[in-house]
LUMVEXKOL-552975 format. One line per 4 residues: number of its first residue (from 0); their letters; for each residue x, y, z of N, C-alpha, C. Coordinates in Angstrom, 1 decimal. Example, Ala and Ser with C-alpha at 12.3 -4.5 7.8 and 13.67 -1.06 7.14 Angstrom:
BEGIN
0) AS) 13.2:-5.7:7.8:12.3:-4.5:7.8:13.2:-3.3:7.8  12.8:-2.2:7.1:13.7:-1.1:7.1:12.9:0.0:7.9 .
This chain:
BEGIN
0) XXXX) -19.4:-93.5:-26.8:-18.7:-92.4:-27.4:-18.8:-91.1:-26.6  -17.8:-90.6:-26.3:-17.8:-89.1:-25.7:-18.6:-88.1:-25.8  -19.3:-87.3:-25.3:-19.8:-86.4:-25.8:-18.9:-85.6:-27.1  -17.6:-84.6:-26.6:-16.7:-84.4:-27.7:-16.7:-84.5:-29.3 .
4) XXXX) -17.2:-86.0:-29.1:-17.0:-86.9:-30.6:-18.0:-87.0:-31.4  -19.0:-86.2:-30.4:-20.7:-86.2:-31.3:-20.5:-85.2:-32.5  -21.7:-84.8:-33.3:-21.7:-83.7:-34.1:-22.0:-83.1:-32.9  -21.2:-81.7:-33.7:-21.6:-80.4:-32.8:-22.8:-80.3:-32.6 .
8) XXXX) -24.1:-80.5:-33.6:-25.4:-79.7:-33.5:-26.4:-80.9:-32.2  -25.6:-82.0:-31.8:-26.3:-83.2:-31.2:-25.5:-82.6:-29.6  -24.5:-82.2:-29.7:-24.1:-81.8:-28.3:-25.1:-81.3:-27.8  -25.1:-81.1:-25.9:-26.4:-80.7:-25.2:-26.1:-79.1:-25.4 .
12) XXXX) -24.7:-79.2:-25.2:-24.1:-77.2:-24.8:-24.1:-76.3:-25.9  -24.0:-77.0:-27.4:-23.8:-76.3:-28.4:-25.3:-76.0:-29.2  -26.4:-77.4:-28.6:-27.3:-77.3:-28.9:-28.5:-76.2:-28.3  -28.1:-75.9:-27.5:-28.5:-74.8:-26.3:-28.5:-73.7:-26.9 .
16) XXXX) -26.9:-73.1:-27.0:-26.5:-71.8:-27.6:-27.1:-71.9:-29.3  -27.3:-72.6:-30.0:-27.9:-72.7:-31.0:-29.3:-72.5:-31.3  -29.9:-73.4:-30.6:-31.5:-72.8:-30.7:-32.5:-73.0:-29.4  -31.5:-72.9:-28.2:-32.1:-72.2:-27.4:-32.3:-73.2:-26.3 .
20) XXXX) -32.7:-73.4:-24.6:-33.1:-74.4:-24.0:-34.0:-74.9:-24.1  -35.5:-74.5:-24.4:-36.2:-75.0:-24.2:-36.1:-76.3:-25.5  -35.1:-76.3:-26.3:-35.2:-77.2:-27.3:-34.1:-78.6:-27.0  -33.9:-78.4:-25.6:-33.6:-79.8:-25.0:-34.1:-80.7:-24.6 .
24) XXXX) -34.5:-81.9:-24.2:-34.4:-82.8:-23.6:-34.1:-82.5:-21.3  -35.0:-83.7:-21.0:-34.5:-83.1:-19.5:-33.4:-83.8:-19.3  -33.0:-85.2:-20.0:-31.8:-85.5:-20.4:-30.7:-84.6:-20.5  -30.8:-83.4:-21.6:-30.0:-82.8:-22.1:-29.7:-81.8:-21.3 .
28) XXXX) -30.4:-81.1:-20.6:-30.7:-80.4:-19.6:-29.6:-80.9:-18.8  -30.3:-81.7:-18.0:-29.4:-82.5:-16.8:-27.7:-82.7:-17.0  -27.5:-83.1:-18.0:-26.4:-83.6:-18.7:-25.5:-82.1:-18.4  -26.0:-81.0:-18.7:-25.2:-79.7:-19.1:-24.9:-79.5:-17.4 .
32) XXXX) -26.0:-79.6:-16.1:-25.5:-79.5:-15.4:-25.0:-80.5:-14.7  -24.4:-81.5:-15.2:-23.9:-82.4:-14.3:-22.3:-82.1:-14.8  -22.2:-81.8:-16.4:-21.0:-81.7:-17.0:-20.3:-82.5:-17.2  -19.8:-83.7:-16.5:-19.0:-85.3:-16.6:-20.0:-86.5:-16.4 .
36) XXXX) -19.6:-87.2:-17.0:-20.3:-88.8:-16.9:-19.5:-89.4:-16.2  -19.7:-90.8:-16.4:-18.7:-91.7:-15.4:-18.1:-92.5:-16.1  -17.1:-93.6:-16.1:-16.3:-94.3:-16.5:-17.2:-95.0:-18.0  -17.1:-94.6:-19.1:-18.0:-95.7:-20.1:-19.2:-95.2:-20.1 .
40) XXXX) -19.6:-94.0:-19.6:-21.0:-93.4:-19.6:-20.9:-91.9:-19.6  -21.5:-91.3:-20.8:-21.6:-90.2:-21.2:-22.2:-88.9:-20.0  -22.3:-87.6:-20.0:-22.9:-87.0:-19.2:-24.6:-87.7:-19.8  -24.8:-87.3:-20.8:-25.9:-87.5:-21.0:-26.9:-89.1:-21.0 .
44) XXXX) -25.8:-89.8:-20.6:-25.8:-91.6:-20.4:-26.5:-91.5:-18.9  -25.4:-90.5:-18.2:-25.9:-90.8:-16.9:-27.1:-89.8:-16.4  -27.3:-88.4:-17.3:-28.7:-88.2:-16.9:-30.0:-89.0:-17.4  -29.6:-90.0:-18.3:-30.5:-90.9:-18.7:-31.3:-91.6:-17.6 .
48) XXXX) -30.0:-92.3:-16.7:-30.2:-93.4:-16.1:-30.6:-92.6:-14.8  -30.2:-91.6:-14.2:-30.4:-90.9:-13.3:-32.2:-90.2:-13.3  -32.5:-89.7:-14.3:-33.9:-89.8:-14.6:-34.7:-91.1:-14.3  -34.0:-92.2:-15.1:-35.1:-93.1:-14.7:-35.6:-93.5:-13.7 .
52) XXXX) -34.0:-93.5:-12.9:-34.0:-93.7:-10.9:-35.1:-92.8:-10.2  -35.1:-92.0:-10.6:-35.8:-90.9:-9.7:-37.3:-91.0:-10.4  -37.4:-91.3:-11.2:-39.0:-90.7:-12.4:-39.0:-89.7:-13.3  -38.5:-89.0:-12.8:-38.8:-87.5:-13.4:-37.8:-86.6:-12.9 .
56) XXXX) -37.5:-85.5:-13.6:-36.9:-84.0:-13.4:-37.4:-83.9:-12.2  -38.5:-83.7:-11.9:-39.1:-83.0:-10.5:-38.7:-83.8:-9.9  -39.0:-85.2:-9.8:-38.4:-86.0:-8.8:-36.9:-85.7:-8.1  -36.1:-85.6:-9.4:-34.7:-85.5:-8.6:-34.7:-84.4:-8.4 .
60) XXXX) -35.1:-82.7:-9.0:-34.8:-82.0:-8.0:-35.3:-81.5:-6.7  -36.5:-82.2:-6.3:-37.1:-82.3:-4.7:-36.3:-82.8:-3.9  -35.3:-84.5:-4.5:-35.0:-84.9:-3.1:-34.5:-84.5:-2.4  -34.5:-85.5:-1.0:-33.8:-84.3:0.1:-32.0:-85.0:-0.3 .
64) XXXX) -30.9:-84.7:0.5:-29.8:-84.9:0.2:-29.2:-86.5:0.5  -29.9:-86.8:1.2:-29.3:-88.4:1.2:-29.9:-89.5:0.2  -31.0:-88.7:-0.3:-31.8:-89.5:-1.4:-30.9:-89.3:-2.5  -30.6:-88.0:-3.1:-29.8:-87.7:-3.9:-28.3:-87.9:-4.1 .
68) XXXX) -27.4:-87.9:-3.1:-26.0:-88.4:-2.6:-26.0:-89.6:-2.7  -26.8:-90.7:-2.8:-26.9:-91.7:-2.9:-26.8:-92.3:-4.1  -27.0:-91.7:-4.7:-26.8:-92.5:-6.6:-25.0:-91.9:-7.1  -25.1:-92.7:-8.0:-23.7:-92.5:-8.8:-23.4:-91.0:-9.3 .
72) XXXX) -22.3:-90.7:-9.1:-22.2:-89.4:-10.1:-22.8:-87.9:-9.3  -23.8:-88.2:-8.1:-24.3:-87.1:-7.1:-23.4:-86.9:-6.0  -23.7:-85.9:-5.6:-23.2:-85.7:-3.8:-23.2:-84.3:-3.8  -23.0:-84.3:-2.1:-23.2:-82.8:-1.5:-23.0:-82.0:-2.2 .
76) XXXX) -22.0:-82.0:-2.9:-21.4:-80.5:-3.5:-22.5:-80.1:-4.7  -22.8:-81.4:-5.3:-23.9:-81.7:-6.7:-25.4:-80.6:-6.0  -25.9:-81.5:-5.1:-27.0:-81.2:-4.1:-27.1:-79.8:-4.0  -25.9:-79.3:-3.5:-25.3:-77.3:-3.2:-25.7:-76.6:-4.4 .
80) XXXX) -25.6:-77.3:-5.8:-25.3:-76.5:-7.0:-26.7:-76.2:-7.3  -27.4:-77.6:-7.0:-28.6:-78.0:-7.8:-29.4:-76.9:-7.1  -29.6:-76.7:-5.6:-30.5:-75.9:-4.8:-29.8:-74.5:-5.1  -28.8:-74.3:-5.4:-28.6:-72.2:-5.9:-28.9:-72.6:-6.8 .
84) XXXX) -28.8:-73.4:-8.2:-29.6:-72.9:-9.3:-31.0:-72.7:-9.2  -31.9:-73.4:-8.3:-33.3:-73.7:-8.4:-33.5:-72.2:-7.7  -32.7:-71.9:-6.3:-32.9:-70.5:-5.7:-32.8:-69.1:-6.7  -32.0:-69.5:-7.6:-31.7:-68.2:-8.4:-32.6:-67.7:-9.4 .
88) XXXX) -33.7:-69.3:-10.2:-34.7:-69.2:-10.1:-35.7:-68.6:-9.6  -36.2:-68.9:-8.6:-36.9:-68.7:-8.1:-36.6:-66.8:-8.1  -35.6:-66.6:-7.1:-35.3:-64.8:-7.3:-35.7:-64.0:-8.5  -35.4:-64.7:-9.9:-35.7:-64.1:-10.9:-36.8:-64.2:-11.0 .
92) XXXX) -37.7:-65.1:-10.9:-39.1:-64.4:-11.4:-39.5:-63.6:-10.1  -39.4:-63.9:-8.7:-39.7:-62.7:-8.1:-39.2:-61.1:-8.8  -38.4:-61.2:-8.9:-37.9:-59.7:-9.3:-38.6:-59.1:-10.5  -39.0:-60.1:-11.4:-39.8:-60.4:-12.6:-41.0:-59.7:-12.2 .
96) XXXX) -41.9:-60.2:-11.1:-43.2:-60.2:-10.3:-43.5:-58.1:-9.7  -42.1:-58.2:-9.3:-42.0:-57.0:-8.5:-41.6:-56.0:-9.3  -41.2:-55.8:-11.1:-41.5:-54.4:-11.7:-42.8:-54.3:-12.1  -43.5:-55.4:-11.8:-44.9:-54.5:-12.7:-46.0:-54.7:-11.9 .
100) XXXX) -46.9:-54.3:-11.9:-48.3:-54.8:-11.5:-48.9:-56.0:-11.0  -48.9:-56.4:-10.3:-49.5:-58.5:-10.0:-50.6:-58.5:-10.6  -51.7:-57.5:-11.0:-53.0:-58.0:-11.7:-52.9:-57.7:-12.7  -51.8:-57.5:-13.6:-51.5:-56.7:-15.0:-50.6:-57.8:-15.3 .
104) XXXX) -49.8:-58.7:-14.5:-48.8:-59.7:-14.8:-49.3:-61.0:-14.1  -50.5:-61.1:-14.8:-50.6:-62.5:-14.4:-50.1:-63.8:-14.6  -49.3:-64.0:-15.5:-48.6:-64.6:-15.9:-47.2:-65.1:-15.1  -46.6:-64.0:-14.8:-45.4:-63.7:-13.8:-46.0:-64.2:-12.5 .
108) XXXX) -47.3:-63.5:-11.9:-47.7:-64.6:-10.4:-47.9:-65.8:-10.6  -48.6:-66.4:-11.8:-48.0:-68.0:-12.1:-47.0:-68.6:-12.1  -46.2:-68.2:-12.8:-44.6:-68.8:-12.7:-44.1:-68.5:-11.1  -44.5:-67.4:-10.7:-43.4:-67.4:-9.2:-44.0:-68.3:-8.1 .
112) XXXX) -45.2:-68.2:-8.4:-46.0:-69.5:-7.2:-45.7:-70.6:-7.3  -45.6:-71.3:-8.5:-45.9:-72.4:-9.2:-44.2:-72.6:-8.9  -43.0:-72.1:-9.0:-41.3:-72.3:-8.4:-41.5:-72.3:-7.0  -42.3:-71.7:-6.4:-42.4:-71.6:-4.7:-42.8:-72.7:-3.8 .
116) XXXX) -44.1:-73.2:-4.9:-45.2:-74.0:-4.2:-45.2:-75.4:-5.0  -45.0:-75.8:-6.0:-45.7:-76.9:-6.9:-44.8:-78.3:-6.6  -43.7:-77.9:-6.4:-42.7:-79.3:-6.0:-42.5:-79.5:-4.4  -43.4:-79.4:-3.3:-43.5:-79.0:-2.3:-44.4:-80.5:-1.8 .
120) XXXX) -44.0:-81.8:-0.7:-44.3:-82.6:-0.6:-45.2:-82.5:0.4  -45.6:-81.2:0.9:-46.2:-81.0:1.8:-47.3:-79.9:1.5  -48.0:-79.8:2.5:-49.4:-78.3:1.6:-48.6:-76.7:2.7  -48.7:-76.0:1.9:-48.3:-75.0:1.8:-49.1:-73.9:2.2 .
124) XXXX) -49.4:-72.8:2.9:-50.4:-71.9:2.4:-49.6:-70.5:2.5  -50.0:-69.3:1.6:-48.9:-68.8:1.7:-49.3:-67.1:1.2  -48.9:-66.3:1.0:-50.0:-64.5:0.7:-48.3:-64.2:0.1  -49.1:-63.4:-1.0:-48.3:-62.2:-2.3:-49.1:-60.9:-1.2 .
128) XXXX) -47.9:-60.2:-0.4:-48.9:-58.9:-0.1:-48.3:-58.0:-1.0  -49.7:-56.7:-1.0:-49.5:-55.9:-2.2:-49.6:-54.4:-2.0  -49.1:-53.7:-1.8:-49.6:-52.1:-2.3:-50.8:-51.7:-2.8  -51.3:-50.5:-2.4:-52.7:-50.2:-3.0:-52.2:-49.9:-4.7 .
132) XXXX) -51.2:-49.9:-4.8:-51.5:-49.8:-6.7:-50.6:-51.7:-7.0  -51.2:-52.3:-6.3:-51.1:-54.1:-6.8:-49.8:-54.2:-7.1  -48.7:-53.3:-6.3:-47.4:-53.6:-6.9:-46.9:-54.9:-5.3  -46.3:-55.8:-5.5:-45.3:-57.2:-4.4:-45.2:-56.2:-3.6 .
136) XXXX) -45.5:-56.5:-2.4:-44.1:-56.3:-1.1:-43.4:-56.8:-0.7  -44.0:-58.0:-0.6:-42.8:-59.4:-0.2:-44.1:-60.7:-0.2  -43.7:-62.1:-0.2:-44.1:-63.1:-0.5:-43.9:-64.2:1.0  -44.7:-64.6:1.8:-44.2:-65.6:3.1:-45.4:-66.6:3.2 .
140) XXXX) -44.5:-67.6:3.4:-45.0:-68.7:3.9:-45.6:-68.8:5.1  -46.8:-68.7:5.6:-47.4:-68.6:6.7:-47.9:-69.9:7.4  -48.1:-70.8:6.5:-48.5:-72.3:7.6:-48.0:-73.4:6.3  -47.6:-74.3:7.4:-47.5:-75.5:6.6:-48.1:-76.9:7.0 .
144) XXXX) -48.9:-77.9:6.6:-49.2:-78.9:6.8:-49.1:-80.2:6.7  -49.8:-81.2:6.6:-49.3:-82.4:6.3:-49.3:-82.7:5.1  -49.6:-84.0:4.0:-49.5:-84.1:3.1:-50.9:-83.7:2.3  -52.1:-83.5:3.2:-53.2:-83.4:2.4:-53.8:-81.6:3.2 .
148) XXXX) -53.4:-81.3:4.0:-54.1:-80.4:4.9:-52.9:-79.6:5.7  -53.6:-78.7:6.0:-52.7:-77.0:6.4:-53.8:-76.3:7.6  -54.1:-75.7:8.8:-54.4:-74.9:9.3:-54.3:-74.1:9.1  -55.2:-72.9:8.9:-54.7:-71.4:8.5:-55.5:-70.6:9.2 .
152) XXXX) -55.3:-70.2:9.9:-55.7:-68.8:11.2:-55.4:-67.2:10.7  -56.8:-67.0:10.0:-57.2:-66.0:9.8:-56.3:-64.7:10.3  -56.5:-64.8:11.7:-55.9:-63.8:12.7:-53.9:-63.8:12.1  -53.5:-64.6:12.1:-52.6:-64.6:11.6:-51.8:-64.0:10.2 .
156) XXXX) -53.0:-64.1:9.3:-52.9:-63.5:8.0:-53.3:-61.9:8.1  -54.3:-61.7:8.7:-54.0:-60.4:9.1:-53.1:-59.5:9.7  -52.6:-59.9:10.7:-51.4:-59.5:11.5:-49.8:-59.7:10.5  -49.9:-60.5:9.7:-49.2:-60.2:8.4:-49.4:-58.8:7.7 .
160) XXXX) -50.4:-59.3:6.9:-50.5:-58.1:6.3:-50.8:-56.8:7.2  -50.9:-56.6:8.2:-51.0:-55.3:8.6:-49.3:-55.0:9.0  -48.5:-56.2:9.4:-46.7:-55.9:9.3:-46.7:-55.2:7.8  -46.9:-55.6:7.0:-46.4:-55.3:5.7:-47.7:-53.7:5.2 .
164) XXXX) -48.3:-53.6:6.1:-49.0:-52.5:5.5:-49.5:-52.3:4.0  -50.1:-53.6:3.6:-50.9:-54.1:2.6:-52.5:-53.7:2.4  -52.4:-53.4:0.9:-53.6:-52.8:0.5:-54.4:-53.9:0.0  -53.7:-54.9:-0.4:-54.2:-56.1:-1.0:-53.5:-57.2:-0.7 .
168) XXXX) -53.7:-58.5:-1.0:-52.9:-60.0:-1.1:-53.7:-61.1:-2.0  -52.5:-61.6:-2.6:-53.9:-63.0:-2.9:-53.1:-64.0:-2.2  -53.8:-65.2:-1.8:-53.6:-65.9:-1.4:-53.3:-67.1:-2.4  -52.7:-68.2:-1.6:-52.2:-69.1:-2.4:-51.9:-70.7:-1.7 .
172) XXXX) -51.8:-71.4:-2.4:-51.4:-72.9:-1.2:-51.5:-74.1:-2.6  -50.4:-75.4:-1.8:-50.7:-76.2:-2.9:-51.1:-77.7:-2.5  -51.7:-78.4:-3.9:-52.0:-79.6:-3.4:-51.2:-80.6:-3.7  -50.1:-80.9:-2.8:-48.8:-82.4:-2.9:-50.0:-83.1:-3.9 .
176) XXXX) -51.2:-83.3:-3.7:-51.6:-84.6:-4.7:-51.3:-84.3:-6.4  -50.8:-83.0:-7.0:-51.3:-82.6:-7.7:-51.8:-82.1:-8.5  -53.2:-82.3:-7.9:-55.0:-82.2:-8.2:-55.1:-80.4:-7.9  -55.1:-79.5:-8.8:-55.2:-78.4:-8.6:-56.9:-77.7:-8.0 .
180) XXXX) -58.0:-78.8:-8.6:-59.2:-78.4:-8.0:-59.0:-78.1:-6.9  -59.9:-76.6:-6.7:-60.2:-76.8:-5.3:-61.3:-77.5:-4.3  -61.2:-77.1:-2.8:-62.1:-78.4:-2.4:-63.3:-77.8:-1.7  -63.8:-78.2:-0.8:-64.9:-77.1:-0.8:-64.2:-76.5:1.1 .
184) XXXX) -63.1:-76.9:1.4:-62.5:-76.5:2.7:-61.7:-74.9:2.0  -61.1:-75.2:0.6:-60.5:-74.4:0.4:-62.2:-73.1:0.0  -62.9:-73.0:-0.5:-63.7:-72.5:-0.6:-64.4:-71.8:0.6  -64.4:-72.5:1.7:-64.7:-71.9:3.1:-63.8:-71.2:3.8 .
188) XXXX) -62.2:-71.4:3.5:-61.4:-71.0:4.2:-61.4:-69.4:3.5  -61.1:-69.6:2.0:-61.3:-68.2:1.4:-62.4:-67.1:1.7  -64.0:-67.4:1.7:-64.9:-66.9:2.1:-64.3:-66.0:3.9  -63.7:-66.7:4.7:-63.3:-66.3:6.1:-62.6:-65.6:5.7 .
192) XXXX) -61.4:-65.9:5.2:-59.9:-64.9:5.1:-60.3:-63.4:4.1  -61.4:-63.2:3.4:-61.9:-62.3:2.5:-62.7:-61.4:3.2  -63.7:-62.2:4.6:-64.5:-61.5:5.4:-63.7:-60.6:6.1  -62.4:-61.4:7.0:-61.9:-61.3:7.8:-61.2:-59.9:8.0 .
196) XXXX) -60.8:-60.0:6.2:-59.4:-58.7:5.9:-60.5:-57.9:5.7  -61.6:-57.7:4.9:-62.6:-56.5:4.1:-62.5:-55.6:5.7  -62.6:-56.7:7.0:-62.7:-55.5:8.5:-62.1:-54.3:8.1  -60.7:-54.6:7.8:-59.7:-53.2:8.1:-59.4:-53.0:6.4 .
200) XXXX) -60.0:-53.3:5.7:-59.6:-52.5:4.3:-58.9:-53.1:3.4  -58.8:-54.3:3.7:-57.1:-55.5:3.1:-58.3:-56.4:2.1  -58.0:-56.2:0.5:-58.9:-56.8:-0.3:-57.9:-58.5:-0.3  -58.9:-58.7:-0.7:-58.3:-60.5:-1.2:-58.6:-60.6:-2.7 .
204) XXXX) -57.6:-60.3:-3.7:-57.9:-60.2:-5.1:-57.7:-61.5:-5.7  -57.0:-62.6:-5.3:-57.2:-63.7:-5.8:-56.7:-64.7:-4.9  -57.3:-66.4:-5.0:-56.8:-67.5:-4.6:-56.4:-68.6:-5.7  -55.2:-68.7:-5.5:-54.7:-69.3:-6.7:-54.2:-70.6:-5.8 .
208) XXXX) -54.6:-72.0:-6.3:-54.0:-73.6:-5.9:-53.4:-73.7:-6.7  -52.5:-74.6:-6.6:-50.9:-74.8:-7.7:-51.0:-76.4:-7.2  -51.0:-76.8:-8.5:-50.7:-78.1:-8.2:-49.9:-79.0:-9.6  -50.2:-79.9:-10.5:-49.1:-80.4:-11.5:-48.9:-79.4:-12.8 .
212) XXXX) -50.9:-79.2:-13.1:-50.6:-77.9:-14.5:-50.9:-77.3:-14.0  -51.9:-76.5:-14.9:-51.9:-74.7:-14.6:-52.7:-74.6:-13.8  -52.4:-73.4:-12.8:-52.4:-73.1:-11.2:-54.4:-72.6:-11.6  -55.3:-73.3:-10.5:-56.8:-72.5:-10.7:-56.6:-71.2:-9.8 .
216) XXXX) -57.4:-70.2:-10.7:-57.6:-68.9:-10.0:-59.7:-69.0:-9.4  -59.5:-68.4:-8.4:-60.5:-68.3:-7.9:-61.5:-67.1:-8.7  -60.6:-66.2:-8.8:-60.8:-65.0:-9.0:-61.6:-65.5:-11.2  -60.8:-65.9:-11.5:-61.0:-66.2:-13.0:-62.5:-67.0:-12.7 .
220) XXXX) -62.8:-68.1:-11.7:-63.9:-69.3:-11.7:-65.2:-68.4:-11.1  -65.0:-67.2:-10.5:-66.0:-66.1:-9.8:-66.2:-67.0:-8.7  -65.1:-67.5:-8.1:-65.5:-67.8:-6.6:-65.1:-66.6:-5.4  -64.9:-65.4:-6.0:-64.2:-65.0:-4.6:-65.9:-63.8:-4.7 .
């Protein structure tokens, strides 16, 4: 049966405007952006089947484009839509991050890391630099590594933040496994990068790992 021909209150789009997204389904979700199904199969038929293929939501929106162009009902143009919505995302909570305070909006530096870093098949490491009153300057990816491990050169992270003329940063990085503990490499690395910046006046207010749930703060465990 067609979507159309449902009750209105079971549709994904009507259900939405009604009482809101988060009261969907990733099914239902999916369905809204895919918009059409396929011959005999509902939009929501085929984000059924399309979830299973993949595992999960996260799954299909990580893959790369020939993983994804490859199933029924996907393709390039699908792929294009899927990465500006996830980008637009992502923009919004930055912008979100950048009217207020980073240590007054903890919350907001959760969510923007966690869009940046958490679906990332690879380890990440990465600095929020900040103004002496803890307001964003900008947000960069500074090294990337293999699936378990990242290099990160101190000297590097300083010569950042002194581009950006930062009073503060926290640091950040994630674990592909995602096992949010940290390890005791990440614990040595932080101790260095904390010594390193205190030289010229650059605080290190938090180290936050992002990995499946909620992101650990260093700062909250009194490791920094």
């Amino acid at each position: 049966m067609p979507i159309t021909d449902w009750p209105a209150a079971e549709r994904p789009r009507e259900k939405l405007l009604q009482q809101g997204a988060a009261s969907l389904s990733d099914a239902e979700l999916l369905a809204i952006f895919l918009r059409t199904g396929l011959p005999g199969r509902s939009a929501v038929d085929l984000a059924r089947d399309l979830l299973s293929a993949f595992g999960s939501l996260r799954q299909l929106m990580q893959a790369e484009l020939a993983e994804f162009a490859s199933h029924a009902g996907l393709g390039p143009a699908k792929y294009a839509q899927l990465q500006a919505v996830i980008e637009m995302g992502r923009r919004h909570l930055f912008e979100e991050l950048r009217r207020g305070d980073a240590l007054t909006s903890p919350g907001a530096v959760r969510r923007y890391l966690r869009s940046r870093l958490a679906a990332l098949p690879h380890e990440v490491f990465a600095c929020l630099f900040l103004d002496n009153q803890h307001r964003v300057i900008a947000f960069e990816e500074l090294f990337r590594g293999t699936l378990d491990s990242a290099s990160v050169y101190p000297r590097e992270v300083l010569k950042r933040a002194l581009a950006h003329n930062a009073a503060a940063l926290i640091l950040t990085h994630n674990h592909p496994s995602g096992v949010s503990e940290p390890s005791q490499a990440d614990l040595h690395l932080t101790r260095r990068l904390r010594e390193s910046l205190a030289l010229v006046d650059i605080r290190v207010l938090d180290h936050l790992v992002i990995g499946d749930g909620e992101p650990v703060s260093f700062a909250e465990r009194g490791l920094l």
